[in-house]
C-alpha positions as CSV (number, residue, x, y, z in Angstrom):
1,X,48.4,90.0,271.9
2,X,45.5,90.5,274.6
3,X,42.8,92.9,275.2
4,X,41.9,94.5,278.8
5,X,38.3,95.5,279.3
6,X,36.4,98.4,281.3
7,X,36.7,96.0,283.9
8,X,40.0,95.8,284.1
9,X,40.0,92.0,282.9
10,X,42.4,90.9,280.3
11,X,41.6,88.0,277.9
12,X,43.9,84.9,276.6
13,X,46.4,86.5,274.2
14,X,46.6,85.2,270.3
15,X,49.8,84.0,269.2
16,X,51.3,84.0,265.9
17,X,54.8,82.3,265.1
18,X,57.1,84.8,263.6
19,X,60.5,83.2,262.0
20,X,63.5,85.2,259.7
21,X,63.8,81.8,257.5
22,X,61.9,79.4,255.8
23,X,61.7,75.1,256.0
24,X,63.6,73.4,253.5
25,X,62.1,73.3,249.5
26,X,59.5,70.8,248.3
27,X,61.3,67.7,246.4
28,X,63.2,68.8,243.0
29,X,61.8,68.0,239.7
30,X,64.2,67.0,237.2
31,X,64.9,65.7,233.6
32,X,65.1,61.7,233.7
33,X,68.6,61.6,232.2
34,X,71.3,64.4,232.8
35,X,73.7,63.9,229.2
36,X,77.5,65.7,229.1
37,X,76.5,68.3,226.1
38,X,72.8,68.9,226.7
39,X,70.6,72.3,226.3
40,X,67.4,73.8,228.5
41,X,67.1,71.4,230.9
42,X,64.9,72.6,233.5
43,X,64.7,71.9,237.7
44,X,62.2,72.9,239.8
45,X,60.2,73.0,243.6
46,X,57.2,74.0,243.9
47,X,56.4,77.8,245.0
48,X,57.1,79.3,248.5
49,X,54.0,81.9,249.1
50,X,55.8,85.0,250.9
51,X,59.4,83.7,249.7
52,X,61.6,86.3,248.2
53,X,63.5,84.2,245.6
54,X,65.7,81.1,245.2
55,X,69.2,80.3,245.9
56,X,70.1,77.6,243.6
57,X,74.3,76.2,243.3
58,X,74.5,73.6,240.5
59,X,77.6,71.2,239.9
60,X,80.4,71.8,237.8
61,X,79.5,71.8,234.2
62,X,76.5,73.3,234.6
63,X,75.5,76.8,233.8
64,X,71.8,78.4,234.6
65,X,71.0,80.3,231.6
66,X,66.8,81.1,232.9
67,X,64.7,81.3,236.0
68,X,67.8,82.8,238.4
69,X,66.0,83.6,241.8
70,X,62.7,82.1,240.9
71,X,61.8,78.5,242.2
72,X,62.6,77.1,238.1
73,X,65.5,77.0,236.9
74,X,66.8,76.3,233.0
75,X,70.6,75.0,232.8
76,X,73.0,74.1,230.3
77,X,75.5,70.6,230.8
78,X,78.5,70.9,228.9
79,X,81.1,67.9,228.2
80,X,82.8,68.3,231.8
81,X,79.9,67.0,233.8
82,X,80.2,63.4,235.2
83,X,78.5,63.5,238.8
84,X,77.1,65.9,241.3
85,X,74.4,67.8,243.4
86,X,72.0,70.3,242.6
87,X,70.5,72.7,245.7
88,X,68.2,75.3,246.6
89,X,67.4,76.8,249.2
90,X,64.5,79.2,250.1
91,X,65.7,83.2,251.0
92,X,63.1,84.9,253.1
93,X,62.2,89.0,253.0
94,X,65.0,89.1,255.9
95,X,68.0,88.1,252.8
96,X,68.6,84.6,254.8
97,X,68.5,81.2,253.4
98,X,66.7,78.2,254.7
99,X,67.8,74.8,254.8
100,X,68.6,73.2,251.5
101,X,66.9,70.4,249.5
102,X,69.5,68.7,247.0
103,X,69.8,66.4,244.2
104,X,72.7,63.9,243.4
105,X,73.1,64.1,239.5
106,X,75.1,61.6,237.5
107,X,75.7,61.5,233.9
108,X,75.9,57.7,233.1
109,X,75.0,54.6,234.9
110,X,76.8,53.4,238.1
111,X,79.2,50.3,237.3
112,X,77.6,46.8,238.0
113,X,78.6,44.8,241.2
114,X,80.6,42.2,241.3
115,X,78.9,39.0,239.0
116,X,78.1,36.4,241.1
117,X,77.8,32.5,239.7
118,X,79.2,29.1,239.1
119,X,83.6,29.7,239.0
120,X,84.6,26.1,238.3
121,X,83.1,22.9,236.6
122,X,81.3,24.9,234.9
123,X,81.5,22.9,231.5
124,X,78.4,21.0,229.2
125,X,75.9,23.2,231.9
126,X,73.5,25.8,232.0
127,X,74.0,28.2,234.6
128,X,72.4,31.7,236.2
129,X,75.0,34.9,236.7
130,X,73.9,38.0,237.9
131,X,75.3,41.3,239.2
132,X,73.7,44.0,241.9
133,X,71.3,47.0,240.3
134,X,73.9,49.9,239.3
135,X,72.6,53.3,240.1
136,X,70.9,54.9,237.1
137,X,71.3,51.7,234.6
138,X,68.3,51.2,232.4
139,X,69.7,47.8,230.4
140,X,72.8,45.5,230.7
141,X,74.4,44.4,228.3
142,X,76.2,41.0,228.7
143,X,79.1,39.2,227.1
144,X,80.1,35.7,227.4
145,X,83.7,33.9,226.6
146,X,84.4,31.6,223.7
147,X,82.7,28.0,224.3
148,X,79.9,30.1,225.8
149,X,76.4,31.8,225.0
150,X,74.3,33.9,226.5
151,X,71.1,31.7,226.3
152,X,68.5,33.9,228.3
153,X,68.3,37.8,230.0
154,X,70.2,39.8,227.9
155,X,69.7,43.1,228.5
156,X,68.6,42.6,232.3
157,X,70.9,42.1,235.4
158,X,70.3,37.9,235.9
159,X,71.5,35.8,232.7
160,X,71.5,32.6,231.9
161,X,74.5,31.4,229.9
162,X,75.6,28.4,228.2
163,X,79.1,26.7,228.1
164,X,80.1,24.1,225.6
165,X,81.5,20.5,226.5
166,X,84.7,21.8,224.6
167,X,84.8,25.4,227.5
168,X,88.0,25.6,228.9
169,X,88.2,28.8,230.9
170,X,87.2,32.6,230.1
171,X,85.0,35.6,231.9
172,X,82.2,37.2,231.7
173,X,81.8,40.8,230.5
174,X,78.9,43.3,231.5
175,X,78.4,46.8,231.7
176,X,74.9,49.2,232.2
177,X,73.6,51.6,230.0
178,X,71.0,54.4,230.2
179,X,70.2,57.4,227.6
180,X,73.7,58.8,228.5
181,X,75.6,56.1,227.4
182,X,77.7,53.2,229.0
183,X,79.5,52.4,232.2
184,X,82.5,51.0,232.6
185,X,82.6,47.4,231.9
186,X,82.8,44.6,235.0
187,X,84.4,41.4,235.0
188,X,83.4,37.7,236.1
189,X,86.1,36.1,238.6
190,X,87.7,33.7,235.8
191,X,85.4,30.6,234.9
192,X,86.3,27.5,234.5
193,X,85.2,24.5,232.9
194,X,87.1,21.4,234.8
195,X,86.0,21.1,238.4
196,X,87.9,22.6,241.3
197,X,90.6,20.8,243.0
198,X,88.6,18.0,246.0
199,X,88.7,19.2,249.6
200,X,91.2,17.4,251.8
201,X,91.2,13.6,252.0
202,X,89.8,12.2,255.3
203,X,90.2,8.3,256.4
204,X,93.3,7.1,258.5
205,X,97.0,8.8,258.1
206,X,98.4,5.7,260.0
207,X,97.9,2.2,259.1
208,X,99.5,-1.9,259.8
209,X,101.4,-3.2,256.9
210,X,99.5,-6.4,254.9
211,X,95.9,-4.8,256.4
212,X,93.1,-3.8,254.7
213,X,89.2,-2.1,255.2
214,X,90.9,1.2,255.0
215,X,88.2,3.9,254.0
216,X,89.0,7.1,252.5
217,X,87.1,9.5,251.1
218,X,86.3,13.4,249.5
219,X,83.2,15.9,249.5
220,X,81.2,15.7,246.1
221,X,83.2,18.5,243.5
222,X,80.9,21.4,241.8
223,X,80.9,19.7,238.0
224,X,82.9,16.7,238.3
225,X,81.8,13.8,236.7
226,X,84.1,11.1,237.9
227,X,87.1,10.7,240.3
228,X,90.8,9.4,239.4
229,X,92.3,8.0,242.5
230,X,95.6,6.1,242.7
231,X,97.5,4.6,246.0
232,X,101.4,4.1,245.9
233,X,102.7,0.8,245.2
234,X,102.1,-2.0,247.0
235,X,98.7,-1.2,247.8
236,X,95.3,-1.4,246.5
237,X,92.2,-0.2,245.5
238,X,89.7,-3.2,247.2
239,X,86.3,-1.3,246.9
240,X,84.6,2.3,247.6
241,X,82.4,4.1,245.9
242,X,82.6,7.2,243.3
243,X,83.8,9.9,246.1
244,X,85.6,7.5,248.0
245,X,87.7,4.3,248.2
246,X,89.0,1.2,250.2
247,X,92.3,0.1,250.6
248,X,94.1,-2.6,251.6
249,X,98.0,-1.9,251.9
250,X,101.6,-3.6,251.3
251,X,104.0,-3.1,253.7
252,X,105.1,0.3,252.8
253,X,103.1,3.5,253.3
254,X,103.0,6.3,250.9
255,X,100.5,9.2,249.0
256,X,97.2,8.8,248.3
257,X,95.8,11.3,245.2
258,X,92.5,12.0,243.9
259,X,91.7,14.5,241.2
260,X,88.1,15.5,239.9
261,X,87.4,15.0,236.2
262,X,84.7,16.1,233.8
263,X,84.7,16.3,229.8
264,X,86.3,19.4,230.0
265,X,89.2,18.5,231.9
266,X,91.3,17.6,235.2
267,X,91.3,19.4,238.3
268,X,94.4,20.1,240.5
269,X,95.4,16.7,242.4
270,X,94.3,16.5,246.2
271,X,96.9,14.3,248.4
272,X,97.1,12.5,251.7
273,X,100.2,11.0,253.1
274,X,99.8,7.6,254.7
275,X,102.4,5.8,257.4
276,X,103.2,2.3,258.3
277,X,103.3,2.3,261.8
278,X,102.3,-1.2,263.1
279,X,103.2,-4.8,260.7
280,X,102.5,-8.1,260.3
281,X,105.7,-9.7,260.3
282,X,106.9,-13.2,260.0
283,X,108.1,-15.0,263.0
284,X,111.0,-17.6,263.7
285,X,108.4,-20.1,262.6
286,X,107.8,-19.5,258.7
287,X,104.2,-21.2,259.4
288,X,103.7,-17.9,262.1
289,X,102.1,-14.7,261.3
290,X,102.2,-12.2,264.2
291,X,100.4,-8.6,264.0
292,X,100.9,-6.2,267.1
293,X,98.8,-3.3,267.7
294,X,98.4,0.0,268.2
295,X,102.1,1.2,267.4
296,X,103.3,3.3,269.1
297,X,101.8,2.6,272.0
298,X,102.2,4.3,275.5
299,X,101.0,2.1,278.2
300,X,99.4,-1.9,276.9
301,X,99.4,-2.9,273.2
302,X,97.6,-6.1,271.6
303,X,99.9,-8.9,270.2
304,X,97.8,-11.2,267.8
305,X,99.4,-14.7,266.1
306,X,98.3,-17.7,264.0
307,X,100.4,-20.6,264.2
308,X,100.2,-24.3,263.3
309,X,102.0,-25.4,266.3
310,X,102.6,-24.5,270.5
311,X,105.3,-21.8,270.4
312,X,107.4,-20.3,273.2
313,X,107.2,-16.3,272.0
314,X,109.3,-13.6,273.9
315,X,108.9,-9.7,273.2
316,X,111.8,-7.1,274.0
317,X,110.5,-3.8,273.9
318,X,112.3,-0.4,272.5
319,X,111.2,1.4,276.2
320,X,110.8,0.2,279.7
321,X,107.1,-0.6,280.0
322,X,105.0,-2.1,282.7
323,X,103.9,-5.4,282.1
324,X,106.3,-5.6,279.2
């Protein structure tokens, strides 16, 4: 709007926004648990000046028995209701509705996450567990499997629990709670209390017969204690350490195995398969030993021999090779 004077001069016109709707509702107030079966529970946003009334749609299982139209609203839950979202929107003098604000409703607390922990060698040890927040829980409530305890932080999400020298395997149990009541209950992966079966076996898959300084070894296992290795026959164990050992062989190859051991039990065996592929043999000359090195070999190999006296030796090889 502007005004024109006697002088024919018109001023800077005053504005005023005009719109047929309003913005969407303040945030909803709301009971701080929402129970199957409950009576006069009221939701609310705060008043609109110049609004014409309310348009509030409630979840199945609810009924609004007060406040219909007006910006508070008294409902009913009856035994149907599980989840869901309340809304409201604000309906100008024009009969439309503005944008809705709306509130997700649940019932009973969300299902914990998955727990997360120690799986194996878990045995004659303390350890933590714990699981994500679950929507709406208030508590947790924790159970542990026989040859365990739940030592500290029952009734939170992180516990500490327990497990016997004697703990074989089992899982953990935990579900939430809030005023409604309970939520399903989660389960731990299984735990248990002998270590985990050792990573692969590194050190030499190919070896000379009657040699030895041969090193192999494992990663440390998650709750072992000790280590059981064995070599096949003709060899043997000539040193190494607790995760690893040396060996000198026979003239026959075979499997090396190594399993992971605490007081609660065995792991699952770990193997490596070894071959003979070079020997020390004996030549025409019993007081001759002769080693030849590496074998195969593609283009020069190393022929080493002790001997007590001058010997003529000759060599026919398997495939035409320079120098052969």
């Amino acid at each position: 709007m502007s005004t024109v004077s006697e002088c024919g001069i018109t001023s800077a016109p005053r504005t005023k926004s005009v719109s047929s709707t309003f913005g969407v509702p303040g945030n909803i107030t709301a009971p701080s648990s929402v129970c199957q079966n409950s009576t006069g529970l009221v939701f609310s946003v705060p008043p609109v000046p110049d609004a014409t009334s309310f348009a509030w749609t409630v979840p199945t299982g609810f009924t609004i028995t007060g406040g219909a139209g007006t910006n508070s609203i008294t409902v009913d839950v009856d035994g149907t209701f599980t989840n869901g979202q309340i809304c409201v929107g604000i309906v100008s003098s024009c009969g439309l509705t503005g944008p809705e604000r709306c509130l997700t409703l649940s019932s009973l607390p969300g299902q914990p996450g998955g727990v997360t922990g120690q799986r194996t060698g878990v045995c004659d040890q303390t350890l933590q567990y714990s699981v994500q927040p679950a929507t709406l829980a208030t508590s947790y409530t924790w159970t542990a499997p026989a040859g365990a305890s739940i030592t500290s932080g029952q009734g939170t999400r992180i516990v500490q629990v327990t497990f016997s020298d004697t703990f074989t395997s089992g899982q953990l149990e935990v579900y939430s709670t809030n005023a409604c009541g309970n939520s399903a209950t989660r389960l731990s992966p299984v735990l248990t209390g002998a270590p985990a079966k050792p990573l692969s076996i590194s050190g030499p898959a190919s070896v000379c017969a009657n040699q030895g300084g041969y090193s192999y070894n494992i990663a440390p296992v998650l709750g072992a204690t000790s280590y059981n290795w064995t070599v096949p026959a003709g060899a043997t164990i000539t040193g190494g350490g607790v995760t690893g050992i040396v060996v000198t062989w026979g003239t026959t190859g075979g499997v090396i195995t190594v399993s992971a051991q605490n007081d609660c039990g065995t792991s699952i065996v770990a193997e490596k398969t070894i071959a003979i592929t070079c020997r020390m043999s004996k030549g025409s000359d019993p007081a001759m030993e002769m080693s030849v090195y590496p074998s195969p070999a593609v283009n020069e190999f190393t022929v080493e021999y002790a001997s007590e006296k001058k010997l003529l030796i000759s060599l026919n090889c398997m495939t035409s090779m320079e120098n052969c």
